[in-house]
C-alpha positions in Angstrom: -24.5 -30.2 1.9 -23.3 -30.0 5.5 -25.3 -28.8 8.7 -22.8 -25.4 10.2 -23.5 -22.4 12.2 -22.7 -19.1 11.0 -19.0 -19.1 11.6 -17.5 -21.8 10.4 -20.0 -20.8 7.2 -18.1 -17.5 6.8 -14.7 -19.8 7.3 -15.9 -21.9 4.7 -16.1 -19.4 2.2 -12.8 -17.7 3.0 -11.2 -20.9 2.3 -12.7 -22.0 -0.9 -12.3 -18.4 -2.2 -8.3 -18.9 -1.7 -8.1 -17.0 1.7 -5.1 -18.2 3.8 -4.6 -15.7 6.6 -6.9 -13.6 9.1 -5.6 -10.8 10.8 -7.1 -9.4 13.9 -7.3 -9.0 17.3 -9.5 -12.1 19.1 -13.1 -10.8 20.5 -15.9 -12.1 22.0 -18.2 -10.8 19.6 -17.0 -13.2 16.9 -16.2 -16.4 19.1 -17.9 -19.0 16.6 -15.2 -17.7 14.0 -12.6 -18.3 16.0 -13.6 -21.5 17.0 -14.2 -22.7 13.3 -10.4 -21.4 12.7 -8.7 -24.2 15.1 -10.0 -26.4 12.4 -8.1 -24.9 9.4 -5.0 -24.4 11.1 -1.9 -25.0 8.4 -4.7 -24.3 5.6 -6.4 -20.7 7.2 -4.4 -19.4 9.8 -5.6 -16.5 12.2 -2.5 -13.9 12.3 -2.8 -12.8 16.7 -2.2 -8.9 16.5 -1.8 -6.4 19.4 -4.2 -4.0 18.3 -6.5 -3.8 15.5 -4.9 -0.8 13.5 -1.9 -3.1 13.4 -4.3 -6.0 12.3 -6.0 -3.7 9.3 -2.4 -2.5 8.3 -1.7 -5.7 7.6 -4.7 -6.9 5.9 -4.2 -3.5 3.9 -0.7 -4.4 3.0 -1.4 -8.0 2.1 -4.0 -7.3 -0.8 -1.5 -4.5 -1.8 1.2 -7.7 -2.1 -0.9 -10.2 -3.0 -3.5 -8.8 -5.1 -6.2 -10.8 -3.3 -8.6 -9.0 0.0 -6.6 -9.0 3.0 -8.9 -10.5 5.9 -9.3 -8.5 9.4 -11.2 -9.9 11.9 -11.8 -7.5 14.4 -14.6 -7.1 17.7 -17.3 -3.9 17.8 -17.1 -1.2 19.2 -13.6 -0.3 19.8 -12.0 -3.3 18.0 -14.3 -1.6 14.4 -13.2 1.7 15.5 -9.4 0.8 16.0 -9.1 -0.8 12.8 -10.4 2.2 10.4 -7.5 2.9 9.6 -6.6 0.0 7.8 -9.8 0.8 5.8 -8.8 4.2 4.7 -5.6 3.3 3.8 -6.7 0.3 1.5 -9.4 2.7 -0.1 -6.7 5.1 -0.7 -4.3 2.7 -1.9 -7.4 1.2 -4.4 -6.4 -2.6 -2.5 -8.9 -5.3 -1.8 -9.7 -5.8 1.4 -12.7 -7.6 3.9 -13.1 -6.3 7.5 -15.5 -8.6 9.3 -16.7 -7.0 12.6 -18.8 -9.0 15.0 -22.1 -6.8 16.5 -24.5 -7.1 19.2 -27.5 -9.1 18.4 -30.1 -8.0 16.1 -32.7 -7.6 18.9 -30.2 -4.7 20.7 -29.4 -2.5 17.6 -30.6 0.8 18.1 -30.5 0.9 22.0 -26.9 1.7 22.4 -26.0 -1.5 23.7 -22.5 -2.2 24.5 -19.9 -1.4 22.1 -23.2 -0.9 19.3 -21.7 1.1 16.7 -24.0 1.5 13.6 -21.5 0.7 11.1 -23.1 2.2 7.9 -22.7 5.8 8.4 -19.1 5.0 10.5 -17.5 3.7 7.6 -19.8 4.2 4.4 -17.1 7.0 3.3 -13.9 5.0 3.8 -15.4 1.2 2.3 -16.2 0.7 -1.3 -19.5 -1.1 0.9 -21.3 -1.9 4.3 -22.7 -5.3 4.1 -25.1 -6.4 6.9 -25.9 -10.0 7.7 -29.1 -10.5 9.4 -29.7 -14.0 8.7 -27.3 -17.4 8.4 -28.8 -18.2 5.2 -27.8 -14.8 3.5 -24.0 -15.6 4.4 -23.4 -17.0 0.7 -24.6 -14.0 -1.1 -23.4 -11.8 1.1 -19.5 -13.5 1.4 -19.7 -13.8 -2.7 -20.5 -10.1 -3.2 -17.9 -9.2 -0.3 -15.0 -10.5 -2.2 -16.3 -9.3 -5.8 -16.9 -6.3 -4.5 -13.7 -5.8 -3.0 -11.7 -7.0 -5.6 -13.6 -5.3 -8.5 -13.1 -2.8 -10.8 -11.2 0.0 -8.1 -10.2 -2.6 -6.2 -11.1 -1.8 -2.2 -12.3 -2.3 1.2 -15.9 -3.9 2.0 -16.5 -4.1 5.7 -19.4 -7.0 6.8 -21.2 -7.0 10.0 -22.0 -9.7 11.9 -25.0 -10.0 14.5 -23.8 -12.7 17.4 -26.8 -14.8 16.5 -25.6 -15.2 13.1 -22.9 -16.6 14.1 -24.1 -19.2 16.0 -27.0 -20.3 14.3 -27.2 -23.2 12.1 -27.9 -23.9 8.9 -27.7 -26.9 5.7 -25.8 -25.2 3.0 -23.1 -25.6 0.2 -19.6 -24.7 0.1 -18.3 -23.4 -3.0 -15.3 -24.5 -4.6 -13.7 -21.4 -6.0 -13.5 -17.3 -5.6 -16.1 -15.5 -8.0 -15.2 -14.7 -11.2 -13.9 -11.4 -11.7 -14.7 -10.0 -14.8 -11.8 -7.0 -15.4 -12.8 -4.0 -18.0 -10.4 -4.6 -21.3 -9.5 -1.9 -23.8 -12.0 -1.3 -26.8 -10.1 -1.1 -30.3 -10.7 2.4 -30.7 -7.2 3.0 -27.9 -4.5 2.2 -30.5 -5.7 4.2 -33.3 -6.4 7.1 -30.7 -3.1 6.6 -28.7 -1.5 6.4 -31.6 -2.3 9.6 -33.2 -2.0 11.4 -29.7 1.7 10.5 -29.3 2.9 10.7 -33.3 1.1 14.6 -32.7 3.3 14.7 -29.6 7.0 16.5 -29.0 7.7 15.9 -25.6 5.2 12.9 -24.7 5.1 11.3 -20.9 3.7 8.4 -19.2 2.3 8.1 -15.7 1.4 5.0 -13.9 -0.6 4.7 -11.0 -0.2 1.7 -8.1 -0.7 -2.0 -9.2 0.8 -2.8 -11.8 1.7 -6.6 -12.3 5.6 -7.8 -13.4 4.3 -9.1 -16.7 2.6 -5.4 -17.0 6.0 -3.5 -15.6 7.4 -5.4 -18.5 5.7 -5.0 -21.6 5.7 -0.4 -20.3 9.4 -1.1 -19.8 9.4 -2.6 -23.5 7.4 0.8 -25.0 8.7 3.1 -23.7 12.4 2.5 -24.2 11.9 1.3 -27.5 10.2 4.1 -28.4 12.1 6.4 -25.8 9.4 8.2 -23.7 9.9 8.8 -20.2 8.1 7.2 -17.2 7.2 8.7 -13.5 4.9 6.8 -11.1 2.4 8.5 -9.2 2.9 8.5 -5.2 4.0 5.9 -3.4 3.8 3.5 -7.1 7.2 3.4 -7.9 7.6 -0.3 -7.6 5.3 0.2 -10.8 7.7 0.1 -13.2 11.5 -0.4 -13.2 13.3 2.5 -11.6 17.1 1.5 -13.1 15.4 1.8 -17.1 17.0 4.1 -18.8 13.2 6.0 -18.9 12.2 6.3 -15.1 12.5 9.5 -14.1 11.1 9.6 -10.9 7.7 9.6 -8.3 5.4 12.2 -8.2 4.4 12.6 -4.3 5.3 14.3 -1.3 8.3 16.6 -1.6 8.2 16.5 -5.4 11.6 16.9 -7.2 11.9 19.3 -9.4 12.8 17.7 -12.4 9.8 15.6 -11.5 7.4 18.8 -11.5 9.3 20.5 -14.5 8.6 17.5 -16.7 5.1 17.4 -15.9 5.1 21.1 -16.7 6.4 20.6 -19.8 5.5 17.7 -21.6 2.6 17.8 -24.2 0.7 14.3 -24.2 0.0 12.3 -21.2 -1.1 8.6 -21.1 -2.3 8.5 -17.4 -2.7 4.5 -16.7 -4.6 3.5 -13.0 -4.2 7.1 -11.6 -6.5 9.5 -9.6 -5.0 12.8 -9.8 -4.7 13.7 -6.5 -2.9 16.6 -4.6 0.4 14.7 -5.2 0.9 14.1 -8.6 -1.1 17.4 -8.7 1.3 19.7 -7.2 -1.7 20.2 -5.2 -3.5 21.2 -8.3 -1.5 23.3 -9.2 1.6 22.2 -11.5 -1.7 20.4 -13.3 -4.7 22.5 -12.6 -8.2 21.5 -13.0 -10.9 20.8 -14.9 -8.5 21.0 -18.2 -5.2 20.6 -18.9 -3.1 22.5 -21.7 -2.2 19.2 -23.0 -3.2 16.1 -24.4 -4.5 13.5 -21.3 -5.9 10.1 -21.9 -6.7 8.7 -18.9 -7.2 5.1 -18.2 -8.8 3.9 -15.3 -10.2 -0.1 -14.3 -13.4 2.1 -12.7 -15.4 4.4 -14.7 -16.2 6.4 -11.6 -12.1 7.7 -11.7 -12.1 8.6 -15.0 -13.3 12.5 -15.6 -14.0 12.8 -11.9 -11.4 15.7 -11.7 -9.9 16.4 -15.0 -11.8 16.7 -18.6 -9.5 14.0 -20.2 -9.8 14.2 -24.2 -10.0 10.3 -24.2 -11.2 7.6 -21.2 -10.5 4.3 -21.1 -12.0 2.3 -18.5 -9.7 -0.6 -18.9 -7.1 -2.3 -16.6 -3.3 -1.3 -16.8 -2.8 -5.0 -17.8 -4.5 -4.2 -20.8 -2.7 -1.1 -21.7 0.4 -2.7 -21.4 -0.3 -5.7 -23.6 -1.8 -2.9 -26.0 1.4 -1.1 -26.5 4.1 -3.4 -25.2 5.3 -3.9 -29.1 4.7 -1.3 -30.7 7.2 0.9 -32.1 6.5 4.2 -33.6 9.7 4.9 -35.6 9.6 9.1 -34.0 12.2 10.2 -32.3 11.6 11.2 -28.6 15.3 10.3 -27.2 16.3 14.0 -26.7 13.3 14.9 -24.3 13.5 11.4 -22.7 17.3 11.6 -22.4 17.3 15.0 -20.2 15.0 14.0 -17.8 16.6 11.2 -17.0 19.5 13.2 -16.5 18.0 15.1 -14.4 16.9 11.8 -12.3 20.4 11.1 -12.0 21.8 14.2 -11.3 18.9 13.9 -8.6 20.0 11.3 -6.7 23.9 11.7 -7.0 23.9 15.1 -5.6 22.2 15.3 -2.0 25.2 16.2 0.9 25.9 14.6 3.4 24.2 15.3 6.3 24.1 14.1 10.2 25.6 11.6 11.9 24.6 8.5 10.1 24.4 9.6 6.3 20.9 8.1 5.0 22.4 9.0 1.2 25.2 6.4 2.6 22.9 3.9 3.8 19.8 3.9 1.0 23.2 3.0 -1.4 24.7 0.3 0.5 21.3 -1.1 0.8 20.7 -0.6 -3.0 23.9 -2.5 -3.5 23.0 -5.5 -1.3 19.4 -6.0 -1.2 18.2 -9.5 -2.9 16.3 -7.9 -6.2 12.8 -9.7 -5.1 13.1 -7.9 -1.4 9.9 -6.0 -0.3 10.7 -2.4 1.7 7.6 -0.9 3.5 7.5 2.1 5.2 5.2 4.5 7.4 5.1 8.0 7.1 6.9 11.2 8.0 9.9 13.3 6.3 12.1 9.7 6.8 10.5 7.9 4.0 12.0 10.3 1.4 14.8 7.3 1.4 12.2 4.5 0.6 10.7 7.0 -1.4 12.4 8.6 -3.2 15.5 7.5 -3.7 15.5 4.2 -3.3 15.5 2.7 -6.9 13.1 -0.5 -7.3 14.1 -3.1 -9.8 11.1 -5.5 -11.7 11.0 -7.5 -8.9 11.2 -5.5 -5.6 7.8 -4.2 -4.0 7.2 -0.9 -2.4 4.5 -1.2 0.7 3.9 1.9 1.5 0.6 4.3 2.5 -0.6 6.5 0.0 -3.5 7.7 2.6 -0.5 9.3 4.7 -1.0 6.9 7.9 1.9 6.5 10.4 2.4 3.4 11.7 1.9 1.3 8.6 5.9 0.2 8.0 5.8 -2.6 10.7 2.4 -4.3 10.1 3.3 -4.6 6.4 6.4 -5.5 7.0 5.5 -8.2 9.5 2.6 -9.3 7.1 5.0 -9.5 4.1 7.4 -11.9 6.3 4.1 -14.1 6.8 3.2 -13.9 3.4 6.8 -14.9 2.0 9.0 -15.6 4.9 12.2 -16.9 2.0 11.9 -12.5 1.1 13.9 -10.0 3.3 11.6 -7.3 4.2 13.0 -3.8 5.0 10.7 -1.5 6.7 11.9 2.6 7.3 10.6 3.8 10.0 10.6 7.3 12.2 10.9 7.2 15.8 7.5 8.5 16.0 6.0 6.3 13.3 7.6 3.5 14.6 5.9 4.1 18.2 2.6 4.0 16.9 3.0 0.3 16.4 5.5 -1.1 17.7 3.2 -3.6 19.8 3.3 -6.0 16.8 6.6 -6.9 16.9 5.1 -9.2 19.3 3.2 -10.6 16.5 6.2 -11.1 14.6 8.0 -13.3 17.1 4.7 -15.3 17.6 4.1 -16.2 13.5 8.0 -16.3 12.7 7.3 -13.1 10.7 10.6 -10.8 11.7 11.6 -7.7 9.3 14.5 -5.8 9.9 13.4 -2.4 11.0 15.6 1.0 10.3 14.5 3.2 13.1 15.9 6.7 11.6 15.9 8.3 15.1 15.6 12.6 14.9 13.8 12.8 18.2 10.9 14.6 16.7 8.0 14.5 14.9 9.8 15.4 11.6 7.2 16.5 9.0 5.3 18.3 11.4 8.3 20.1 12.8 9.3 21.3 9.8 5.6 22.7 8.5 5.7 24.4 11.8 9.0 25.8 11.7 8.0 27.2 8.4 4.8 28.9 9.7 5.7 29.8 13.2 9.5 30.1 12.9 10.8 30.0 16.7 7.3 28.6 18.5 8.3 25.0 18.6 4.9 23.6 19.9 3.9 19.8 20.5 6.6 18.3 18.6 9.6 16.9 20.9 9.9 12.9 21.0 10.4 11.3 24.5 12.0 8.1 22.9 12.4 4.6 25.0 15.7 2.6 25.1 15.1 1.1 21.3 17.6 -1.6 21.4 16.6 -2.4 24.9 12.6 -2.5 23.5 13.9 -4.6 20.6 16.1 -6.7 22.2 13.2 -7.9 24.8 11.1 -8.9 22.1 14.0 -11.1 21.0 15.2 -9.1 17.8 18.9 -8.5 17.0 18.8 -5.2 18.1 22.0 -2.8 18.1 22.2 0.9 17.9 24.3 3.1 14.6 25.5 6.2 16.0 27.7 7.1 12.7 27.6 5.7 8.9 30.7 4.3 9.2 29.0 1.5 11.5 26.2 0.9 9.2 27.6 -1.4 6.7 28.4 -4.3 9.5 25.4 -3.7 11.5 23.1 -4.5 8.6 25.0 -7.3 8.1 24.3 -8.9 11.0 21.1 -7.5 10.7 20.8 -10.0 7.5 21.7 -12.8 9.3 19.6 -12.8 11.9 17.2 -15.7 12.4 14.9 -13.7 14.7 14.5 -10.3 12.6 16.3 -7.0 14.0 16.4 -3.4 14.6 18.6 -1.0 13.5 18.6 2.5 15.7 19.6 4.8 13.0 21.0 8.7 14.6 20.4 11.1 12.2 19.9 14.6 12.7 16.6 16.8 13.2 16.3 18.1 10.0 
């Protein structure tokens, strides 16, 4: 038992739970925290961000990485408001995540004191939960169902508010020793028999996984399904789920869906759907698979009961972990024969990715294979969004070992927080983060952080001068009414270079190959100005 006031409480539970870094943006609302952090300096570390969408990003993308909650720290008011994004993006991406946000003192709620938000209704749709502390001695419970919460079943983001006079107040309590125990849904024994006699009735059977998916679990799917021959896509943005270069990956099912992606999901009879939600991706925007039943066989599997027939009548649910499917079926073989089907749409795959032209100044099909060819197999690529990540996307082929951060919720600016938050998390990985000119822009303030944590990516800036998605929608709806969508772009290799990156700029492909190189060797991270054409 030890006397401590509210924040180095809440620092003492981070710690014992396993928490190493905080990411955030310092405020004054949450000065006993920050003062309770210079004492676990080397042992809990608080990341200094620019701005608190930068700070959430990161958090997002280290529970995506790590598998553990992500910890923001971020002021109220503005600093809560700034870092929502984060929030949606680690709902959307089903990641664990905390965002602790100081408040004004209990006595002020409700009289619109300064930078009051009431944070219940603000984020009650974008957090698995609200949590509200209104006393020192309900920090325990409330830090212990925090971290459960956000790390059980759908794994997600729980955001905790913190009254100033919680934080200083004192109080005798006990420190635990470990995290909570995280008790994960397992298959029942009815799955084998059912999945089974689902795939022996099957001619043209398919398997989707969702986002993840452990290496242990990308191995024993890898075993099935090329044992057994039955062909593989991951859902959007998951394609680090499983090992693109098998001989049974066919391809992602997101944005800009290729048509041998769409055609096998048309086709195929059976469907074991494994930590998916069926959303307007792998949808086709419900259309390629149309709701509320399908005109095939679907079990759906699911670690949280509330995905599972939420938008499609599956014939069978599972709510189960996809650890636990992929122990279930990692050795069994079924003696059919499935290697026709399986065969041609891996073809396709391939025929795919060997036959885009050539196109602009520097040639991304030219670049995404060089850095296929040279990239360490345990490397971690992030990107943003915008009509640029169909490289990282798309065809960029992830082994066992390689990890894909990237936003299923859509947000630009993601790329360079994750990447600068997957340097910090492993700085022994090289970390490749795509990103537009405009994504790039939205914050490229934390390349500051970077240099100040040793965290330094190498950033592709694939430079089209435009908003790129949204030019392209509006060319398609108003053809010749180009509204809103022109990039003003600064001097990138000046901006880079005077936050100390090796910066240098790639006007044709022919000058990539070097560039990166030196790129690699760098001790203090660099950018790469990619020109590329407006398409």
């Amino acid at each position: 038992m030890a006397v401590r006031n509210g924040g180095q409480l809440i620092v003492d539970y981070l710690k014992s739970y396993g928490a190493t870094k905080a990411f955030g943006v310092p405020g004054e609302s949450y000065l006993p925290i920050l003062d309770a952090l210079h004492d676990t300096q080397g042992e809990f570390d608080f990341v200094t961000c620019r701005h608190e969408g930068g700070a959430s990003f990161m958090a997002s993308a280290w529970g995506k990485l790590r598998g553990e909650p992500g910890i923001c720290l971020v002021t109220r008011g503005p600093g809560a408001t700034n870092a929502s994004i984060g929030v949606h993006a680690s709902k959307q991406d089903s990641v664990p995540m905390i965002l602790l946000i100081g408040q004004v003192t209990t006595e002020h709620l409700g009289r619109e004191a300064f930078q009051e938000v009431d944070y219940t209704p603000t984020f009650s749709d974008l957090a698995k939960l609200v949590l509200h502390i209104d006393h020192v001695s309900k920090i325990p419970e409330i830090m212990e169902t925090a971290w459960r919460t956000a790390m059980g079943s759908r794994p997600g983001p729980v955001v905790v508010v913190l009254p100033e006079e919680v934080l200083t107040e004192e109080i005798e309590a006990e420190i635990p020793c470990v995290a909570p125990t995280i008790q994960s849904p397992s298959l029942n024994d009815k799955f084998k028999e059912t999945f089974g006699s689902c795939i022996s009735d099957s001619k043209q059977p398919l398997i989707v996984l969702g986002p993840g998916i452990n290496e242990d679990a990308k191995l024993d799917f890898q075993q099935f399904s090329e044992a057994n021959r039955v062909p593989v896509i991951c859902a959007f943005r998951s394609h680090d789920s499983y090992d693109n270069h098998s001989s049974t990956f066919i391809g992602e099912a997101g944005v800009g869906m290729p048509a041998h992606v769409a055609e096998t999901i048309e086709k195929c009879d059976f469907i074991l759907a494994v930590g998916v939600r069926f959303g307007e991706m792998l949808t086709g925007a419900y259309e390629i698979l149309k709701p509320p039943k399908l005109d095939k066989t679907l079990i759906h599997v699911h670690p949280s009961l509330n995905e599972l027939g939420k938008i499609f009548a599956a014939d069978y649910i599972f709510e189960a972990t996809p650890t636990s499917v992929a122990s279930a079926i990692g050795d069994i073989r079924l003696g059919l024969n499935f290697s026709e089907w399986c065969d041609a749409r891996r073809a396709s795959h391939l025929h795919f990715l060997k036959n885009l032209p050539p196109r602009g100044p520097v040639d991304m099909v030219e670049v995404t294979s060089h850095l296929q060819s040279v990239l360490p197999n345990d490397s971690v690529v992030t990107n943003g969004a915008g009509n640029f990540a169909f490289w990282p996307n798309k065809m960029f082929q992830y082994g066992r070992k390689q990890r894909l951060l990237a936003p299923i919720s859509g947000a630009m600016g993601y790329g360079v927080p994750a990447a600068v938050a997957a340097k910090i998390s492993d700085p022994s990985k090289v970390v490749i983060c795509f990103a537009g000119d405009g994504d790039f822009q939205m914050t490229s303030a934390e390349l500051a952080t970077a240099r100040q944590h040793s965290a330094c990516p190498i950033i592709l800036i694939i430079n089209n001068g435009r908003y790129g998605t949204i030019r392209m929608h509006q060319e398609r709806a108003f053809p010749g009414r180009i509204s809103g969508t022109e990039c003003w772009n600064p001097d990138f290799v000046a901006l880079g270079a005077s936050y100390g990156f090796h910066s240098e700029r790639v006007e044709n492909t022919d000058q990539f190959v070097d560039a990166f190189d030196r790129a690699l060797h760098s001790a203090t991270g660099a950018i790469l100005e990619l020109l590329v054409d407006g398409q």
